[in-house]
C-alpha positions as CSV (number, residue, x, y, z in Angstrom):
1,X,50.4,-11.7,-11.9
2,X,47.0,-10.4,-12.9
3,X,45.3,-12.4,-10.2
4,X,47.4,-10.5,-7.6
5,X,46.4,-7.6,-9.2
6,X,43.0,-8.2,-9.1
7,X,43.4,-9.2,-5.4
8,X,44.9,-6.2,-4.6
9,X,42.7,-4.2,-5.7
10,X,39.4,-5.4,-4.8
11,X,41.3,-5.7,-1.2
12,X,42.1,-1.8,-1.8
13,X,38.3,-0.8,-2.8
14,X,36.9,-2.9,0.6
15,X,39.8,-1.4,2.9
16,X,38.7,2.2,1.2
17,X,35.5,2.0,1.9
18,X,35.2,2.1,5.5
19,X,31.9,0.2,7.2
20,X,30.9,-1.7,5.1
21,X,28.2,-4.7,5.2
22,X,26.6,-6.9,2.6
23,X,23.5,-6.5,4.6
24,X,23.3,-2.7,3.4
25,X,23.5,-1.3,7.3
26,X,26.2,1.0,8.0
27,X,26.5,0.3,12.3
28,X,29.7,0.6,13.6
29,X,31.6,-2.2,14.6
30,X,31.7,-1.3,18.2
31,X,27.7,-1.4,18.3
32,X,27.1,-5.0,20.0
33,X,23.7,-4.9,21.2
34,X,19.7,-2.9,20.8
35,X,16.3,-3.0,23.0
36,X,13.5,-2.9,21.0
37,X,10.8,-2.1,23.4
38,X,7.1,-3.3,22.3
39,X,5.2,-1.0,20.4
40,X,1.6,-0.6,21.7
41,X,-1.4,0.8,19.9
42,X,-2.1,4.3,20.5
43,X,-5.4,4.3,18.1
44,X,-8.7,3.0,18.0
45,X,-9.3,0.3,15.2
46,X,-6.9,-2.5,13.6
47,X,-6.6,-6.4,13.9
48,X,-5.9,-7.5,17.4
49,X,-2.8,-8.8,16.6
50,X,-1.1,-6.1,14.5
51,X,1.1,-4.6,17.6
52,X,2.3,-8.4,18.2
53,X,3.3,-8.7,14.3
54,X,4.5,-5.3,13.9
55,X,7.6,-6.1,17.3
56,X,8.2,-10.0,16.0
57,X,8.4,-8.2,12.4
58,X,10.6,-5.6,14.0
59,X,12.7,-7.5,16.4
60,X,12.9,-10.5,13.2
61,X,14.6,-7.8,11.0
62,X,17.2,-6.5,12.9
63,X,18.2,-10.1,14.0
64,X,18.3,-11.0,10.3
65,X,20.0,-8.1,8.8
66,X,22.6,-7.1,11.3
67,X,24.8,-8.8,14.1
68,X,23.0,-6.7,16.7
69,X,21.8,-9.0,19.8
70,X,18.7,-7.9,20.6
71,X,18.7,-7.7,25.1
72,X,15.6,-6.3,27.2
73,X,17.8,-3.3,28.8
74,X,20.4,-1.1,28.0
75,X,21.3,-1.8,24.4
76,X,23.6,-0.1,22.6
77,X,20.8,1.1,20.4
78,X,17.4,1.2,21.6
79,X,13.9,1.5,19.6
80,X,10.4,2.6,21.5
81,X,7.3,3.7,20.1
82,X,3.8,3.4,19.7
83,X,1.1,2.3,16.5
84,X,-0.5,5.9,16.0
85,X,-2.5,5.5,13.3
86,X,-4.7,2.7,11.8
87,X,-7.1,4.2,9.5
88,X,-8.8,3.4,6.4
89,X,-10.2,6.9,4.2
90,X,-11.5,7.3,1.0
91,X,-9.1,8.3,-2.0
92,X,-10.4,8.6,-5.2
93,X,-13.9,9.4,-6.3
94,X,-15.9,8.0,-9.0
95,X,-18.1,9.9,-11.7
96,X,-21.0,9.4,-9.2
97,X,-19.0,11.3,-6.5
98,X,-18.6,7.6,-4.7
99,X,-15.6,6.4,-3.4
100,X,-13.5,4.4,-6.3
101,X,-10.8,3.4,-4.2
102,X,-10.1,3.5,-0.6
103,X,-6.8,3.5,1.6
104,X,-6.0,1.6,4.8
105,X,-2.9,3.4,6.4
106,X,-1.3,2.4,9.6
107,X,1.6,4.8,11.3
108,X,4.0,4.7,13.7
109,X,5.5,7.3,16.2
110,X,9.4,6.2,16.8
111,X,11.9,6.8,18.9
112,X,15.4,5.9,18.1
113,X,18.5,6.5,20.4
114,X,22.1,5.7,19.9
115,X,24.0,5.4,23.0
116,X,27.6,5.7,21.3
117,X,26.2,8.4,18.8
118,X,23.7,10.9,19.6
119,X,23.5,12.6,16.7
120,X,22.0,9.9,15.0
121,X,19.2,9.4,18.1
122,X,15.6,10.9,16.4
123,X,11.8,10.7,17.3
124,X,10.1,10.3,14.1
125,X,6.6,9.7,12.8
126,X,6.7,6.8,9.8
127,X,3.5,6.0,8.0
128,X,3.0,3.8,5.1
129,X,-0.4,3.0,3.2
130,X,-2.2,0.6,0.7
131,X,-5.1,1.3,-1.7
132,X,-8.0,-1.8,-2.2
133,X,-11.0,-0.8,-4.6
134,X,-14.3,0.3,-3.0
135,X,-15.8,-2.6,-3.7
136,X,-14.0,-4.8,-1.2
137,X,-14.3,-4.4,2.2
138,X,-11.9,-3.5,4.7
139,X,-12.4,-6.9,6.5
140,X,-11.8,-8.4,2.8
141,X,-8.4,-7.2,2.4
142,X,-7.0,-6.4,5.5
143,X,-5.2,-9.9,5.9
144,X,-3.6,-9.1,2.9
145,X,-2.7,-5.6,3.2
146,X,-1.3,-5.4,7.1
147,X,1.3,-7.5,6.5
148,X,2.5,-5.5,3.7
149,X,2.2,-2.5,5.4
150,X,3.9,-3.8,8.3
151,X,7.2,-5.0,6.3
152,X,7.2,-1.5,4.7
153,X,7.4,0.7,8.0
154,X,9.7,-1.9,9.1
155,X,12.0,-1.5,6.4
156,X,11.7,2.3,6.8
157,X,12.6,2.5,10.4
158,X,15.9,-0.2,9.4
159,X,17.0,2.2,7.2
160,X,16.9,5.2,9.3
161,X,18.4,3.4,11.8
162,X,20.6,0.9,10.7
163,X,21.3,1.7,7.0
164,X,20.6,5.5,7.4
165,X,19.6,6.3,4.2
């Protein structure tokens, strides 16, 4: 008898809840489909790769995190934007008035429609950035830091979109 109970209830709480994934994105059901539009760079400097890894990165996540087919036209959501920013600028200052540490940032200029929902369509600006010590050279760490920053604005543009938190 307490295994029905159990049952029931944890069939109550998922029934209660609404949309609900495992995933943590909150698309409804009747969403089947999104164009993600390449991003091109809109800003002097950066690897010469980093719009090619910032779509796979982008296109990679929503493939793996939701049951979205991703088509070239006419999705039901659709992503377009361009790579703004890509700059690197000094942060924190030493005793000698020298840089200490320095900071690569890289942004993105977004936009988001939802063709069953436009209240949730948006053109946004997301940025995300990564301090390496003055010592170490851009060319040094950028290898390293892209990527990261790359997974971060891509996980910030999911949630907006997809999780919309």
């Amino acid at each position: 008898m307490s295994k029905i109970c159990i049952l029931l209830f944890f069939s109550f709480c998922f029934e209660s809840c609404g949309i609900y994934s495992f995933t943590g994105t909150s698309l409804s059901p009747d969403l089947e489909t999104i164009t993600i539009q390449n991003f091109g760079v809109a800003t002097a400097g950066g690897p010469q790769n980093l719009a090619i890894d910032f779509n796979e990165a982008l296109k990679e996540y929503y493939q793996r995190n939701t049951n979205l087919k991703l088509v070239p036209n006419d999705g039901d959501l659709f992503l377009a934007g361009s790579i703004i920013t890509y700059e690197m600028t000094p942060v924190a200052t030493s005793a000698t008035d020298q840089a200490a540490s320095n900071r690569l940032t890289v942004a993105v200029e977004v936009t988001f429609q939802n063709t069953q929902n436009e209240d949730d369509s948006f053109d946004k600006e997301f940025s995300f950035y990564q301090d390496f010590p003055q010592e170490q050279s851009l060319s040094d760490v950028e290898g390293r830091l892209v990527p990261t920053i790359i997974d971060q604005l891509v996980l910030n543009i999911f949630n907006d979109t997809a999780a919309q938190w």
